[in-house]
C-alpha positions in Angstrom: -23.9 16.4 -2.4 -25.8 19.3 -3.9 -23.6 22.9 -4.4 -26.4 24.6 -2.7 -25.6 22.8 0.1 -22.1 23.9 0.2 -23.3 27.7 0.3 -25.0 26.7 3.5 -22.1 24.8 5.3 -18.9 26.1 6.6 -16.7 22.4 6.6 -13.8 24.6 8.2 -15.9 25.2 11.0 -17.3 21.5 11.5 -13.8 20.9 11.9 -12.6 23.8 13.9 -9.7 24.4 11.5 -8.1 27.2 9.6 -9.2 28.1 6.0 -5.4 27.7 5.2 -4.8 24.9 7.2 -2.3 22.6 5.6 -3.3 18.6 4.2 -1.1 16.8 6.9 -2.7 19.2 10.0 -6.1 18.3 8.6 -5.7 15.0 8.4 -4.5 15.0 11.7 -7.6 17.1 12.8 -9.7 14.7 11.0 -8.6 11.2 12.8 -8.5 12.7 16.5 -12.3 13.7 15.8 -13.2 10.7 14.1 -11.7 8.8 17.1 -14.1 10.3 19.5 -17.7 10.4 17.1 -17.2 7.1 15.3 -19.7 4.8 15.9 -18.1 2.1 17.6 -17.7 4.7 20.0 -20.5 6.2 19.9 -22.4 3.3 20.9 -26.2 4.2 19.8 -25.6 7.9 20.6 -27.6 9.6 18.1 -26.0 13.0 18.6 -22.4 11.3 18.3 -23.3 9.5 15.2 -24.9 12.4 13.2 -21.8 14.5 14.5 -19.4 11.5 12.6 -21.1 12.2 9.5 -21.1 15.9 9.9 -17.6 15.5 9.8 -16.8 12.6 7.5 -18.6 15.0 4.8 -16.3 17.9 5.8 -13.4 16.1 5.4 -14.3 14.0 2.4 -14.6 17.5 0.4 -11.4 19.2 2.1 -9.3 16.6 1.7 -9.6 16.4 -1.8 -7.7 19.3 -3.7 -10.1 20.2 -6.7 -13.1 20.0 -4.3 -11.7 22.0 -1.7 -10.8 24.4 -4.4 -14.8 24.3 -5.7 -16.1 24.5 -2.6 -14.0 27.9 -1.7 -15.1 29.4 -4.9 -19.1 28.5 -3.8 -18.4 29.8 -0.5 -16.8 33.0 -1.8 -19.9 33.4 -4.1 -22.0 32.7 -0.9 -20.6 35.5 1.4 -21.3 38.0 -1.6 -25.0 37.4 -1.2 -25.0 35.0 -4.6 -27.7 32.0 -4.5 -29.3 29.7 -7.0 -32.5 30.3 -6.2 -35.5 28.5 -7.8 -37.5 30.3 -10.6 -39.9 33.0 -9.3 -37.8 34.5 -6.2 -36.6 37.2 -7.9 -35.1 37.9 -11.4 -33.1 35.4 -13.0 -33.3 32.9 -10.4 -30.6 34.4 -8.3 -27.8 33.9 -10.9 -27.4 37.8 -11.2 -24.6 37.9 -9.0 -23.1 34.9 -9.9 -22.5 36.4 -13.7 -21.8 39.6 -12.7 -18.6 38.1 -11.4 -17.7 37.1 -15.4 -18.1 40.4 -16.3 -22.0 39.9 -17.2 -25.3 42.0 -16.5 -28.9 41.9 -16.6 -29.2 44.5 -19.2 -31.6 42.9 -22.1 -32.5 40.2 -20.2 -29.7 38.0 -22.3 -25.7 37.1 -21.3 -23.0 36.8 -24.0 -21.8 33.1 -24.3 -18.3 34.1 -22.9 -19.6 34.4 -19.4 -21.1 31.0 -19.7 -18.2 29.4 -20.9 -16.5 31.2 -17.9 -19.1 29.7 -15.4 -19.3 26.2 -15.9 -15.1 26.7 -16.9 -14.9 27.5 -12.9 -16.8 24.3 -12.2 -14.7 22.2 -14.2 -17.4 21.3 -16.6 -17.9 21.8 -20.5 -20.8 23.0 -22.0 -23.6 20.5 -23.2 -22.2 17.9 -20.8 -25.0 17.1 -19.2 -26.0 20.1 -17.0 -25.0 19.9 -13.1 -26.7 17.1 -12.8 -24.0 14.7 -13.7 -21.6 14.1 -11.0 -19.1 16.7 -9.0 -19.3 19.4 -11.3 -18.2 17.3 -14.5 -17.5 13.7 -13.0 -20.3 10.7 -12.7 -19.9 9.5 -9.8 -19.0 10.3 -5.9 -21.0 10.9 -3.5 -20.1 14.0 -1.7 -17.8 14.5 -4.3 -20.9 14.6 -6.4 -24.5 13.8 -7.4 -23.6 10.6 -8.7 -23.7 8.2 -6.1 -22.6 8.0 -2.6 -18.8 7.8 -1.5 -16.7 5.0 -0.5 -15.0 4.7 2.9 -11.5 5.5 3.1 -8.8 2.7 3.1 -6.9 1.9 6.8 -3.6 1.1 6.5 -1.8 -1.2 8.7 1.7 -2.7 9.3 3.0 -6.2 10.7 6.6 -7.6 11.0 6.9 -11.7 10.9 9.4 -14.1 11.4 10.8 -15.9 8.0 9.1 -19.1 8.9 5.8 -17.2 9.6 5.7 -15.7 6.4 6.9 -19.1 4.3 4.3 -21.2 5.8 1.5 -18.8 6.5 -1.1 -18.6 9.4 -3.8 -16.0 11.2 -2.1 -13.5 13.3 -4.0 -11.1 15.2 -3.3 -7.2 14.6 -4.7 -3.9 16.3 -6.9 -1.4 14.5 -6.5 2.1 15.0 -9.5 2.3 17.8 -7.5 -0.3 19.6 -9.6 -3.1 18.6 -7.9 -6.1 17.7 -8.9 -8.0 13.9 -7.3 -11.2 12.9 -5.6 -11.4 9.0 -4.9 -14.6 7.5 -1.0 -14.5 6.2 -0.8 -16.4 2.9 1.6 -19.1 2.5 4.5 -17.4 0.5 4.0 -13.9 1.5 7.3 -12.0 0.5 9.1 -8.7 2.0 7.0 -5.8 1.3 3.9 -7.4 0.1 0.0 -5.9 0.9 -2.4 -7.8 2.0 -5.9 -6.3 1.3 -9.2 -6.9 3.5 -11.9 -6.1 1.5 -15.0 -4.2 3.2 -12.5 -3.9 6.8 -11.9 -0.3 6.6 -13.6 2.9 7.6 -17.3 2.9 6.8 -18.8 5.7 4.1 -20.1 8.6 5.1 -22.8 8.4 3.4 -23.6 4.9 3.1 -21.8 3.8 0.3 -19.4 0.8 0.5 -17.0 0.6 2.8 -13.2 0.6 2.6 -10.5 -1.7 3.0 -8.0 -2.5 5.8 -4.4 -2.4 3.8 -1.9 -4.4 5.7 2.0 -3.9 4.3 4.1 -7.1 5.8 7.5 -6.8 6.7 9.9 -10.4 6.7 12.9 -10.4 9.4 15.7 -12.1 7.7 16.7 -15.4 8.6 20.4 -16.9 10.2 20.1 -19.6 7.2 17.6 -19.2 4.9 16.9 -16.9 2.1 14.4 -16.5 -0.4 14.3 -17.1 -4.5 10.9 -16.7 -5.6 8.9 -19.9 -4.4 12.6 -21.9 -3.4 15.0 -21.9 -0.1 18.6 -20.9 -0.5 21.1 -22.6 2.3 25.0 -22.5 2.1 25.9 -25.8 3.2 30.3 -25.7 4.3 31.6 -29.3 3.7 35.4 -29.5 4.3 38.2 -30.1 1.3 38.3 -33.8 2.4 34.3 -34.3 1.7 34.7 -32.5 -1.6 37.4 -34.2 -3.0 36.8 -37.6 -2.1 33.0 -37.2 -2.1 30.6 -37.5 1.3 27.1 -38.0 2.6 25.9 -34.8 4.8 23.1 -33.4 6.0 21.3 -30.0 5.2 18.9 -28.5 7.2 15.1 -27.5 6.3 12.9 -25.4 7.2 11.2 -26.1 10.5 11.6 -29.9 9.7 13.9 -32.9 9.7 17.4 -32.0 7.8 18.0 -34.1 4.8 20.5 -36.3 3.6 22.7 -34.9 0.4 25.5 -36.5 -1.6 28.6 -34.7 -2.1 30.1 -36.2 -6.0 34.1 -36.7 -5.2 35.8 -33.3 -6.6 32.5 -31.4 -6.1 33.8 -27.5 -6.6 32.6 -24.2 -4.2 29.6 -22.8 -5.3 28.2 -25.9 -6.6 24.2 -26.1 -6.4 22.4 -29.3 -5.0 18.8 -29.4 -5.2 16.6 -30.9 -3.1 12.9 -31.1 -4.9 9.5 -29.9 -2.8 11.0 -28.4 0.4 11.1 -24.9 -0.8 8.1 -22.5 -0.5 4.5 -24.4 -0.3 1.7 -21.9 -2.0 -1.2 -22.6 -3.8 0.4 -21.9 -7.2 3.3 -24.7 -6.4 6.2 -25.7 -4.3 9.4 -24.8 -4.4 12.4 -26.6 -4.0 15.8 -26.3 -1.1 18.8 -25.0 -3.1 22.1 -25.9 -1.2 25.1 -24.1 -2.4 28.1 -26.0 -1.3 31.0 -24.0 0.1 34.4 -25.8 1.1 35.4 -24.4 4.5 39.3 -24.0 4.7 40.7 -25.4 7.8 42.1 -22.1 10.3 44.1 -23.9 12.2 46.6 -27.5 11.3 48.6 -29.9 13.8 52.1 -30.9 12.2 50.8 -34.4 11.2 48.1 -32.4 9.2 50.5 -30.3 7.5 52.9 -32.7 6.9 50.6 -34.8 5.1 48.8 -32.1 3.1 52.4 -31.0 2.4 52.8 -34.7 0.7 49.8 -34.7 -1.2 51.1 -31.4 -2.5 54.2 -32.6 -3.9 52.0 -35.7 -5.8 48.8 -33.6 -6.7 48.6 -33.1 -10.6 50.6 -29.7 -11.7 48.3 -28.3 -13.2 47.3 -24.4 -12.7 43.3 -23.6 -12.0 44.4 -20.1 -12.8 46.1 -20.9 -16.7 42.7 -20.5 -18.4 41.9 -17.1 -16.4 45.1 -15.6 -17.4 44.7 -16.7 -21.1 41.3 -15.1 -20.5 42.6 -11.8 -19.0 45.1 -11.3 -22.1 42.1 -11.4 -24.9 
């Protein structure tokens, strides 16, 4: 977008805001008016449509701090009467007024290389870069942000919860877009807590038809009752009771969303011991993971007095030995 163009528009105005209004109220201001004028709306309505761009450009130069800060300078130099005028209508092309604010004058029909340093300082731009001509006032590219090429849409963000199954096995879910129209996003297999799923070319269009943004979806995982996750395998604690881990026992673990499985339990097998169970982890297209089953003896809460009396017997012919000797020999070091 040209800078003599910004002399001519006031982009508070187009969007009936305060000079000093504050980033989040102008954002605000921005999405109730793009609401009503965007063309999905608008529905062929010339007048709507041209009003969307109106204010796309607006915001597209307020919202961004060094622009907005550019274009209040231009305008400032605008209400003093300053213009760049083509050769011919008067003087030095109408940039008298503009140097005069660096301190410069007409006088001799020359201006000292200070106040040009000053003016294309203001601008952001060195001298011998390349003129105006080359982007928004120093940059290449940008569309209204420049001469260098149109803009690209802004991004849409969006936000989905899934189940823990859901977001291990992956499938298409539909979500709503912020005009209430519903879009469908395919969930990769694998997809962890916190992850962002991008939709390339889903988001608002440019104002000036450049390309068009992206829809940003963040996914949120509810835990599950038994799973958790470690990278691309399942973590389950499995309770087996002191009788299957001394002596040793077949039992079953559960899977995800499928059959349980059938694990051996080695006589003496310790707490926290961890049997794997190959391929029925987390399925993506970079591998599968594997079911980790942490085995956890479960103390019995309550005993009958033939239980007691014979756990009291095995106590008095268990080996004497203490698990705890190496610990303390440990703690004394």
């Amino acid at each position: 977008m040209a800078s003599q163009d910004w002399f001519d528009k006031d982009f508070y105005k187009v969007l009936g805001v305060a000079k000093d209004v504050s980033d989040a109220d102008l954002k605000k201001t921005y999405r109730k008016l793009a609401r009503t004028y965007h063309p999905d709306q608008a529905q062929g309505d010339a007048a709507k449509e041209a009003k969307f761009k109106e204010i796309s450009e607006a915001y597209s130069v307020l919202s961004d701090k060094d622009q907005r800060e550019e274009y209040d300078q231009i305008r400032a130099m605008g209400s003093g009467g300053a213009r760049f005028q083509a050769p011919g209508s008067g003087g030095a092309g109408g940039f008298e007024d503009v140097f005069s604010r660096f301190g410069g004058g007409r006088g001799g029909g020359s201006y000292q290389h200070a106040d040009f340093d000053d003016l294309f300082a203001m601008f952001g731009q060195q001298r011998g870069g390349g003129g105006f001509g080359s982007g928004r006032f120093g940059q290449s590219t940008g569309g209204y942000q420049g001469f260098g090429g149109p803009q690209r849409g802004a991004d849409v963000t969006a936000r989905t919860t899934l189940d823990f199954q859901t977001a291990v096995r992956g499938e298409t879910i539909t979500l709503a877009g912020e005009d209430g129209k519903p879009f469908k996003v395919k969930i990769p297999a694998g997809v962890s807590d916190g992850q962002k799923i991008r939709l390339r070319g889903r988001g608002r269009p440019s104002p000036d038809g450049g390309e068009t943004g992206d829809i940003v979806v963040q996914v949120s995982v509810r835990p599950h009752p038994v799973f958790t996750r470690d990278g691309l395998n399942l973590r389950v604690t499995v309770p087996v009771t002191f009788t299957e881990a001394a002596l040793g026992a077949t039992i079953e673990v559960p899977t995800l969303g499928g059959d349980p499985v059938k694990l051996r339990v080695a006589p003496g097998t310790p707490s926290g011991r961890v049997l794997r169970v190959k391929g029925r982890g987390v399925e993506t297209s970079k591998g599968t993971g594997d079911l980790l089953a942490e085995v956890q003896v479960a103390v019995p809460a309550h005993l009958d007095e033939r239980a007691r009396e014979a756990l009291e017997r095995f106590h008095e012919l268990e080996p004497k030995e203490n698990p705890r000797a190496d610990l303390m020999s440990k703690a004394r070091e």
